[in-house]
C-alpha positions in Angstrom: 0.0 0.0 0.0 1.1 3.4 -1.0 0.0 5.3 1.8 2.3 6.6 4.6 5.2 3.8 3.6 7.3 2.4 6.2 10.7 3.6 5.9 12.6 1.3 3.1 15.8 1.3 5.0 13.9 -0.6 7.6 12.3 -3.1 5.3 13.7 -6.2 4.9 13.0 -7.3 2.0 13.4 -11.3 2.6 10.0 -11.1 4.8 8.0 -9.5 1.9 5.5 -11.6 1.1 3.5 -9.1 -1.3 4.2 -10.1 -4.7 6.1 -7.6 -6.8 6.8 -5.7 -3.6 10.6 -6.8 -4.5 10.7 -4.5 -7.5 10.9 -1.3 -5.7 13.4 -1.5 -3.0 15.5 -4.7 -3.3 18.4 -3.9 -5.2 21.2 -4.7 -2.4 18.5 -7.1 -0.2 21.0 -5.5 2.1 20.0 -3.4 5.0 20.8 0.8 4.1 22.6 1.2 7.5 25.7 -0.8 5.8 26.8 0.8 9.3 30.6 1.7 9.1 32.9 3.6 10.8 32.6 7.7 9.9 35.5 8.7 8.0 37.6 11.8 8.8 36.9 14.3 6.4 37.1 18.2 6.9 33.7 19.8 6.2 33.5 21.8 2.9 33.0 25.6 3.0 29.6 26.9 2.7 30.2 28.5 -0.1 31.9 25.8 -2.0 28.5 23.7 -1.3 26.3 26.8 -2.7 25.7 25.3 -6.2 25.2 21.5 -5.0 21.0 21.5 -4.6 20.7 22.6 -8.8 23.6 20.1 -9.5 21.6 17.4 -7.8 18.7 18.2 -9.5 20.5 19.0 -13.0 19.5 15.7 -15.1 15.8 15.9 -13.8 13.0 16.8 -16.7 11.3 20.2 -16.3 8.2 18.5 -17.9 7.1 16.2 -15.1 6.7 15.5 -11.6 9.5 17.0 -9.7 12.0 17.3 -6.8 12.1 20.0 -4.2 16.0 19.4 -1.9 17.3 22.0 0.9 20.4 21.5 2.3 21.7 23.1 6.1 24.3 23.3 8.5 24.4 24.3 11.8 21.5 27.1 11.5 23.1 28.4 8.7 21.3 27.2 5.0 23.7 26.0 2.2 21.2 25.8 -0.6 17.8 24.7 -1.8 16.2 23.9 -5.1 13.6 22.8 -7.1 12.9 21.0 -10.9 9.8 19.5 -12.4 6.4 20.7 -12.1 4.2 21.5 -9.7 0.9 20.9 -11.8 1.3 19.4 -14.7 -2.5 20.5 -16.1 -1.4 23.9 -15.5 1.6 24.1 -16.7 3.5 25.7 -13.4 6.6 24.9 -11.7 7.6 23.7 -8.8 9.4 26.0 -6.4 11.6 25.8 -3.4 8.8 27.5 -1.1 5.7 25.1 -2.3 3.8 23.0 0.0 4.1 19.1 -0.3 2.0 16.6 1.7 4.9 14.7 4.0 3.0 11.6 4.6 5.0 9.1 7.7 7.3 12.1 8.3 4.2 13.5 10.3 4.7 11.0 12.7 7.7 13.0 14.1 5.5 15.7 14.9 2.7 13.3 16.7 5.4 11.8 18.9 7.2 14.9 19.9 3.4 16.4 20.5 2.6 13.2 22.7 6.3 13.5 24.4 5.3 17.2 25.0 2.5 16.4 26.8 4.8 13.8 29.2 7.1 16.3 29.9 4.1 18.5 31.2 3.1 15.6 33.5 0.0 14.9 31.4 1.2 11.3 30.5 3.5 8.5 31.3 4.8 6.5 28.4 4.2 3.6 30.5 0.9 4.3 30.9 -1.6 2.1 29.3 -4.2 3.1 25.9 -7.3 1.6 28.1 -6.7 5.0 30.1 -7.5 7.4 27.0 -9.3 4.3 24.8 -10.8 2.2 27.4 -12.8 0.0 24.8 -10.2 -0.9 22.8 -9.5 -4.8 22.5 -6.4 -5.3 24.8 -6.2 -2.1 25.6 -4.9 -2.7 28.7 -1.8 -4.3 27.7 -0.8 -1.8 25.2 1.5 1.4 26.0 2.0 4.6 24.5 5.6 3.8 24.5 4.9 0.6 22.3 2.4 2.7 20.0 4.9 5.3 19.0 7.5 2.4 18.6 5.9 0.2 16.2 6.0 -2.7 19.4 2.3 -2.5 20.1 1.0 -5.6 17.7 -1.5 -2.8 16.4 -2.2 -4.2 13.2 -2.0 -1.6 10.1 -5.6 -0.6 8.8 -3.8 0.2 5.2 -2.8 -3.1 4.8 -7.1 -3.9 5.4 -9.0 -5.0 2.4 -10.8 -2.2 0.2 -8.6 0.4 2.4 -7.4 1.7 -0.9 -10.9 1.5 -3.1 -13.1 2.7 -0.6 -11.5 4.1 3.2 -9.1 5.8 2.3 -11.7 7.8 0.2 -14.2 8.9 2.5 -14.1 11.9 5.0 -13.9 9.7 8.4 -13.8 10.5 12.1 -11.4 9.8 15.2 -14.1 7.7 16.5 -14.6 5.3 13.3 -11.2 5.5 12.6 -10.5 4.1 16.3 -13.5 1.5 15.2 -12.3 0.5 12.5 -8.7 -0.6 13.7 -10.1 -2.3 16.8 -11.7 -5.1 14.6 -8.5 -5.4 12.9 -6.7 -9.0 14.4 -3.7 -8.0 16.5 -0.2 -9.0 14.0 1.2 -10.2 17.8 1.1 -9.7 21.7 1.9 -6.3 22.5 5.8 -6.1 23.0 7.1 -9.2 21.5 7.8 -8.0 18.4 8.2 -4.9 16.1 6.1 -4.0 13.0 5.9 -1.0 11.7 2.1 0.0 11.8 0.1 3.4 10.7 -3.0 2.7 13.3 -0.6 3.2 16.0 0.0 7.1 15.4 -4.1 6.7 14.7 -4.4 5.7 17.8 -1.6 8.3 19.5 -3.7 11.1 17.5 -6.9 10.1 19.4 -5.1 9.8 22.4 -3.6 13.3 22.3 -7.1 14.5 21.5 -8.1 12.5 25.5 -5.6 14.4 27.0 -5.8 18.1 25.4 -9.7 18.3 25.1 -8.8 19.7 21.3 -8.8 17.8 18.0 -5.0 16.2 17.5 -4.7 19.1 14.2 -5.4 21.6 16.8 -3.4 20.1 19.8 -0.1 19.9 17.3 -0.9 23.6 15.8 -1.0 25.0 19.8 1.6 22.4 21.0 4.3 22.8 18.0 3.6 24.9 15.3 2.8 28.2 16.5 5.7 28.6 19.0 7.9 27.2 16.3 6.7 29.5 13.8 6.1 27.1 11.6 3.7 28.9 9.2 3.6 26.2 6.5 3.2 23.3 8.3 0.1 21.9 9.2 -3.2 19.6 9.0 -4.7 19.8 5.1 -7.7 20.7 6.0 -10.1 19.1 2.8 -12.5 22.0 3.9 -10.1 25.2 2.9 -7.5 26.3 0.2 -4.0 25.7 0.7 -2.1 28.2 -1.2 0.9 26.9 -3.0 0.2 23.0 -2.2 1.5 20.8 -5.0 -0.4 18.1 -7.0 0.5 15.0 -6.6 1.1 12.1 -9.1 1.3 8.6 -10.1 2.6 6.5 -13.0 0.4 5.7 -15.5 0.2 2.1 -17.4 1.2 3.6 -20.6 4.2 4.9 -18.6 3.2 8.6 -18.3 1.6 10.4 -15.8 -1.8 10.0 -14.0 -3.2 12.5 -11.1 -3.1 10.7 -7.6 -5.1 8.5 -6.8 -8.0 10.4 -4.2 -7.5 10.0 -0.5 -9.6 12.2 2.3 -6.8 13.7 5.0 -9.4 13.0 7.5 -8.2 9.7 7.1 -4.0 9.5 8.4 -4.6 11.6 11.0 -1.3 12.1 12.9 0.1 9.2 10.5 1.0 10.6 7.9 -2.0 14.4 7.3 0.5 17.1 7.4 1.7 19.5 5.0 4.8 21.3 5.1 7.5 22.8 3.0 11.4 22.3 2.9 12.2 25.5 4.6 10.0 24.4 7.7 11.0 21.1 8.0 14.5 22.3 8.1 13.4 24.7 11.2 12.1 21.5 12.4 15.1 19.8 12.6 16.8 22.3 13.9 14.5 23.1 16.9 14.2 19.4 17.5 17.7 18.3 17.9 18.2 21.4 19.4 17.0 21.0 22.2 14.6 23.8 22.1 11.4 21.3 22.4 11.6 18.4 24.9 13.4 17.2 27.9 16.6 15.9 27.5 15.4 12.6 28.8 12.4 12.7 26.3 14.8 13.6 23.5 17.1 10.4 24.2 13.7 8.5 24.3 12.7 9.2 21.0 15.9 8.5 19.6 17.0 5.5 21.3 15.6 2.5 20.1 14.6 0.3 23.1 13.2 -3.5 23.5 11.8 -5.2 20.2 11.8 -1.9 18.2 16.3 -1.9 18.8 16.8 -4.4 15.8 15.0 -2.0 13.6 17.0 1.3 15.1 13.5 2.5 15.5 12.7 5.3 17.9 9.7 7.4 18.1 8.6 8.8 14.7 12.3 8.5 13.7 14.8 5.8 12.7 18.8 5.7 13.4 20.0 5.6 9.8 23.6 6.4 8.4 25.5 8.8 5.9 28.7 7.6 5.0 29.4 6.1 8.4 28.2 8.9 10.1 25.1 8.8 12.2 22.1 10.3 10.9 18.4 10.2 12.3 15.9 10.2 9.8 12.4 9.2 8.5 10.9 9.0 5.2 6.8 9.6 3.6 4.8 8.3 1.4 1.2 9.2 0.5 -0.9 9.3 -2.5 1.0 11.3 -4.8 4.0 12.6 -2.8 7.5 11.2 -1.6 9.7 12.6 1.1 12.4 12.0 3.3 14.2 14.4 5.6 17.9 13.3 7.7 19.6 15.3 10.3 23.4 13.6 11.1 24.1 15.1 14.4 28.1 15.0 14.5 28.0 18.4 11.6 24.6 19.6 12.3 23.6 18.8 8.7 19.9 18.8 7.4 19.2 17.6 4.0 15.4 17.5 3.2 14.0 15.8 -0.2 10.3 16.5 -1.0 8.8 14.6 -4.3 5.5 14.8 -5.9 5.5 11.4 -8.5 4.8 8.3 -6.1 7.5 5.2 -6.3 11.2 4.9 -5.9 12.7 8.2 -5.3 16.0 9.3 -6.5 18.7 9.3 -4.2 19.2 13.3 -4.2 19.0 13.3 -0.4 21.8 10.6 0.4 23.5 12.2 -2.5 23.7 15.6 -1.2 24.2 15.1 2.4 27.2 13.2 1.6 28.5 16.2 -0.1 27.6 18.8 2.4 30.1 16.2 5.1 32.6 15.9 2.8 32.3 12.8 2.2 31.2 12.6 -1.2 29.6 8.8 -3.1 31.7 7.1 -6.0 30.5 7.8 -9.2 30.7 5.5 -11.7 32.0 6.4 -15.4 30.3 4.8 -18.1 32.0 2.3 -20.5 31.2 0.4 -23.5 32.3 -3.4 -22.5 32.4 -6.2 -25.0 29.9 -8.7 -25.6 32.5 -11.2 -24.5 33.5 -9.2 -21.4 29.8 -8.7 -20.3 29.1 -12.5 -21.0 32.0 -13.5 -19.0 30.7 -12.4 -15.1 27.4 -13.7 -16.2 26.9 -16.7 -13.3 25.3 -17.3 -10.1 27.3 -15.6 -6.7 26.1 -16.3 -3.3 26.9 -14.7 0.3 25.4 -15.7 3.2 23.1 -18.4 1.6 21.4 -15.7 -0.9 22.5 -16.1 -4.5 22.5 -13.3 -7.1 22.5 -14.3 -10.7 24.2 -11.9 -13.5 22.9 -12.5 -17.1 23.4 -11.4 -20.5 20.6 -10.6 -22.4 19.6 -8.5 -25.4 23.3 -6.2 -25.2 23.0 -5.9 -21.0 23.7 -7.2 -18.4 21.2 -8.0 -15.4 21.4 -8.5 -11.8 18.6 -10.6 -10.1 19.0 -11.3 -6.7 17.0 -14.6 -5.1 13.7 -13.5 -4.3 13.6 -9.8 -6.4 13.6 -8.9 -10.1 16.0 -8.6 -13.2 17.5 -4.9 -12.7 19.7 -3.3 -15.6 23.1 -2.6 -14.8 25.6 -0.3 -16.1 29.1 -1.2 -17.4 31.7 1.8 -16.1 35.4 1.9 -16.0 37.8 0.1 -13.7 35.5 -3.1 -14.3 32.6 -1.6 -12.0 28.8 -2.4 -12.3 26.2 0.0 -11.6 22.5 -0.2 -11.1 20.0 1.5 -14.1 17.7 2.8 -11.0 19.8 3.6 -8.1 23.1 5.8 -8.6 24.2 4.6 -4.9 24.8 1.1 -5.3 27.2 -0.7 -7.2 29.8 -3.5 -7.6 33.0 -4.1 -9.1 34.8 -7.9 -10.4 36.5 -9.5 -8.0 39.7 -11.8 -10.2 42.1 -14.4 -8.8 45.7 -14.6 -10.3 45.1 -15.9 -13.6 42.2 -13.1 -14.2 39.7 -15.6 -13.8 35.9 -13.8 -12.1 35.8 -15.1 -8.6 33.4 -12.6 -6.9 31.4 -9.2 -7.1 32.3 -7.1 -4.5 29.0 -5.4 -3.9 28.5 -1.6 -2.3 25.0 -1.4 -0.9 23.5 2.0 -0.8 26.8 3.4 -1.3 28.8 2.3 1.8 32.0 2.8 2.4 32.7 -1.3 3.1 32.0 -4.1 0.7 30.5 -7.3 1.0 32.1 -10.2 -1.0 29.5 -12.3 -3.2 31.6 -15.4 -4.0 30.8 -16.5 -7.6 29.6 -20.1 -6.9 29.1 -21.4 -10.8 27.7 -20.9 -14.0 23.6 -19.7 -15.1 21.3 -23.1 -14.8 20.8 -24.4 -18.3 17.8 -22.6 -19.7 14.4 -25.5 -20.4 11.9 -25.0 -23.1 8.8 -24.0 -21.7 5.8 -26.7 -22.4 3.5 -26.2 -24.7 -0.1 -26.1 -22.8 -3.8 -26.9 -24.4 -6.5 -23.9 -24.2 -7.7 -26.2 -21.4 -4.8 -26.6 -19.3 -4.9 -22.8 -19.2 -8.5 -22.4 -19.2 -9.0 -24.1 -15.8 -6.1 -21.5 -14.2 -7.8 -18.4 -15.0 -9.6 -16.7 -12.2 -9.5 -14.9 -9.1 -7.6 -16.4 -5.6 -7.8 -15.6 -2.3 -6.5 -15.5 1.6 -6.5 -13.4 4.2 -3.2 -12.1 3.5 -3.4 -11.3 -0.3 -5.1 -12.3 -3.0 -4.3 -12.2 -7.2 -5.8 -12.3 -10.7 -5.1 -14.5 -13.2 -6.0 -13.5 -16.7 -5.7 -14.7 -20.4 -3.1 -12.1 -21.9 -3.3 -10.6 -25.5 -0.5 -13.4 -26.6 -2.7 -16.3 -25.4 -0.9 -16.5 -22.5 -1.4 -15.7 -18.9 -0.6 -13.3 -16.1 -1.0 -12.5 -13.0 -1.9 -9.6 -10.8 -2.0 -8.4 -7.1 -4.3 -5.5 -6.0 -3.0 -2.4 -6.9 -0.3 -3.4 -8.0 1.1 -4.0 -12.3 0.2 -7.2 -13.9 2.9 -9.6 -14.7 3.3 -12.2 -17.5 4.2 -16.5 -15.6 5.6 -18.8 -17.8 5.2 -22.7 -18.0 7.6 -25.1 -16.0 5.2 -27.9 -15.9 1.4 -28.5 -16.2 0.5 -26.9 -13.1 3.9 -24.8 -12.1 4.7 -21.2 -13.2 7.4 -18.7 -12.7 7.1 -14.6 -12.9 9.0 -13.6 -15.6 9.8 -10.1 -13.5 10.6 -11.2 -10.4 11.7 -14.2 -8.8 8.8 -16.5 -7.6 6.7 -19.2 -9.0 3.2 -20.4 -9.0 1.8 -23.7 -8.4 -1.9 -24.9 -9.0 -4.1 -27.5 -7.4 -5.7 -28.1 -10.8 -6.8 -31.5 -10.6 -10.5 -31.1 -11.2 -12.1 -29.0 -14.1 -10.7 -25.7 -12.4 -7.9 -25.0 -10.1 -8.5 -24.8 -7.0 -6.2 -23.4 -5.6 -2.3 -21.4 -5.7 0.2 -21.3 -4.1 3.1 -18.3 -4.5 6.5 -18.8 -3.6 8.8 -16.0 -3.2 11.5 -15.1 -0.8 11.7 -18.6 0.8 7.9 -18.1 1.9 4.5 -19.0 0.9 1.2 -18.3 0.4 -1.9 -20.3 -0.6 -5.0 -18.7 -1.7 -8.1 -20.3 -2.8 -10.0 -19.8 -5.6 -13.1 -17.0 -5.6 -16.4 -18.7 -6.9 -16.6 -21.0 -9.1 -15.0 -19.0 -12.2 
């Protein structure tokens, strides 16, 4: 689901079990923390840094969605910019002082509102939800704490079916919206395990509504925003105009550009409803880590991951990421139409803030240029023509820690498809380096033994500083001819399957064919391996029928080393 994404750096992406949720954020399968030692590197000069934000931005098209980036030190702002458009329909461009909807970086704001109200004795974060939502199912043995920490087993309403074709739609209340999650099963016993969830800060916003007497819009606007002077940051209010807010967009199937798709801010409350602007959240930042908001003791409780929230270097509203080896606190958004991610690495004072209006994998722009502004700039790879015979010679399979990747050659390019995601492009570049088509970060570079012979792919997630080795462990499997199957072999396949974690399509395709698609998300063609056994030709998993009577039955989807079986709908 779109909506207010979970940070991708905290994702991993070997307990996806959404198919095709591999294609947009498993090129390294590695975690982004990479965590290494910070180098020591002598800041640049302000000024030398003034022209970095356009240089960023310089390869982006002026005729699409676009990018708005600031860049900050120490109180003191380095440069901001902006490229694209900010409505396509009418033809104007996006500028540094727009309005963006921020989508999961709001939750920042309803945790430090909620820590606010601790730090005035108003709450405890020990204290438990049945005090503020005393009919809540378990109530009891939930905390705030485990609320704003993602520990709480709430389970995520976006992830509930017809969330996207009908909730997320429909001006709500606190009072439904608090209905509506308390029928949702819990994902686990409150404590015992970490998932990041959206109807927790639901929750948190109806809880800071208990305690203030005041909706939670109105509670953040008295509690943050006004004595922060943050002017363009706030609730979108669906009843009033917001002057200078962007449109958002999606990709289209014919690969253009489509409007969002419609969602009622009623609906993310302190989740992911705010609007804000790169200049505030800047301000943010810097009042935040500042010390100028909270207790000291409730700063280092929102950014100290604790209990079954450490593994994820999840605090409250903000996750322990990493620049370069330097430490960096940070949290990404996503919401219908908009991307975003803002970083603050504490050991320079640095903000970098990166604030998209197209939905899907964002450029890198904010890694990118907070690297610069410490000094500490990525590797950039230079392109290079390679020979069919030296592109054809690292194609294999290579393996580290029991994952294999396999490099192909197909159609004049190289591919990289590690186990469990899809076939990505790569790049040839000089000094026998691979880079990704997608992600300007991450890339690897031929590892050879004495006699020159490929032995390994030493492979730079997310840009860090330290590689990991992926041994080569032999050639590509033999490539088998598909088998040919009867209109009624696929016939009986065709249809729609179902379980309470996720459910697909499968249809005839213009080629006579079939494919296969997940809600909301693209169709993709399966291939043949046997009668009842198929494989996605776009990412690796496989499908296998119970097809033993006139119609299948049932399917099962294998991906990532996990399954699901889903029945079929009906009797068509």
């Amino acid at each position: 689901m779109r909506a207010y994404r979970q940070p991708a750096s905290s994702r991993p992406a070997t307990t996806s079990l959404i198919l095709l949720s591999l294609i947009a954020f498993s090129l390294a399968g590695s975690s982004a923390y990479a965590g290494t030692a910070a180098a020591t590197s002598v800041l640049p000069g302000m000024k030398s840094l003034a022209g970095q934000c356009d240089a960023i931005l310089q390869g982006m098209s002026d005729t699409g969605p676009g990018t708005v980036v600031l860049a900050a030190r120490k109180g003191e702002l380095i440069c901001t910019s902006a490229r694209g458009m900010a409505d396509m329909e009418l033809g104007l461009a996006l500028k540094p002082e727009q309005k963006f909807r921020i989508g999961s970086i709001t939750k920042q704001f309803t945790a430090v509102a909620l820590l606010k109200l601790v730090d005035q004795g108003k709450a405890r974060l020990d204290d438990p939800l049945s005090k503020y939502l005393s009919d809540f199912p378990d109530a009891s043995k939930i905390t705030l704490l485990q609320l704003l920490n993602h520990t709480a087993g709430v389970s995520d309403l976006t992830n509930a079916p017809n969330f996207a074709e009908t909730t997320q739609r429909i001006d709500t209340t606190s009072k439904d919206l608090v209905k509506l999650i308390s029928v949702l099963p819990a994902d686990f016993a409150p404590g015992t395990s970490w998932k990041y969830s959206n109807s927790g800060y639901i929750l948190l916003s109806s809880v800071i509504e208990k305690i203030t007497g005041k909706s939670w819009n109105l509670a953040l606007d008295e509690l943050l925003f006004k004595p922060l002077n943050l002017k363009d940051t706030g609730w979108e209010n669906p009843e009033q105009v917001w002057p200078g807010l962007v449109r958002g967009y999606q990709k289209n199937a014919q690969g253009g550009y489509a409007p969002a798709s419609p969602m009622s801010m009623t609906v993310p409350q302190g989740a992911g409803a705010l609007i804000s602007t790169v200049n505030d959240l800047w301000h943010w930042n810097e009042a935040l880590h500042g010390g100028h908001i909270l207790s000291t003791a409730s700063y280092q409780q929102m950014t100290t991951p604790q209990g079954a929230a450490a593994k994820e270097r999840y605090g409250f509203g903000i996750l322990n990421n990493q620049v370069r080896g330097h430490a960096a606190l940070w949290h990404n958004g996503g919401i219908n139409g908009f991307v975003t991610a803002l970083t603050y690495i504490p050991d320079s004072g640095t903000t970098v803030v990166q604030l998209n209006n197209l939905e899907g994998p964002p450029k890198p722009y904010l890694m990118q240029l907070a690297a610069q502004v410490i000094g500490d700039p990525f590797v950039v790879l230079t392109r290079e023509k390679w020979t069919e015979e030296s592109m054809k010679n690292v194609q294999g399979i290579y393996a580290k820690d029991g994952v294999t990747r396999a490099i192909k050659f197909q159609d004049g390019k190289l591919y990289s498809r590690r186990q469990g995601g899809q076939d990505l492009a790569l790049i040839t570049a000089t000094q026998e380096r691979l880079g990704f088509d997608i992600d300007a970060l991450t890339w690897m570079e031929l590892v050879r033994d004495g006699q020159k012979k490929i032995t390994g792919l030493n492979f730079y997630p997310q840009g860090s500083s330290a590689s990991e080795l992926w041994a080569r462990q032999g050639d590509l499997p033999a490539e088998t001819a598909a088998p040919t199957l009867s209109e009624v072999q696929l016939a009986r396949l065709v249809g729609s399957y179902t379980s309470p974690a996720f459910s697909v399509d499968i249809r005839r395709t213009a080629k006579g064919g079939l494919e296969v698609q997940a809600k909301g998300q693209p169709s993709a063609e399966i291939v043949a391996t046997d009668v009842n056994k198929f494989k996605l030709t776009v990412v690796d998993a496989s499908l296998e029928f119970d097809a033993q009577g006139p119609l299948a039955e049932n399917v099962i989807l294998r991906q990532g080393g996990h399954e699901i079986k889903m029945q079929r709908v009906g009797g068509k």
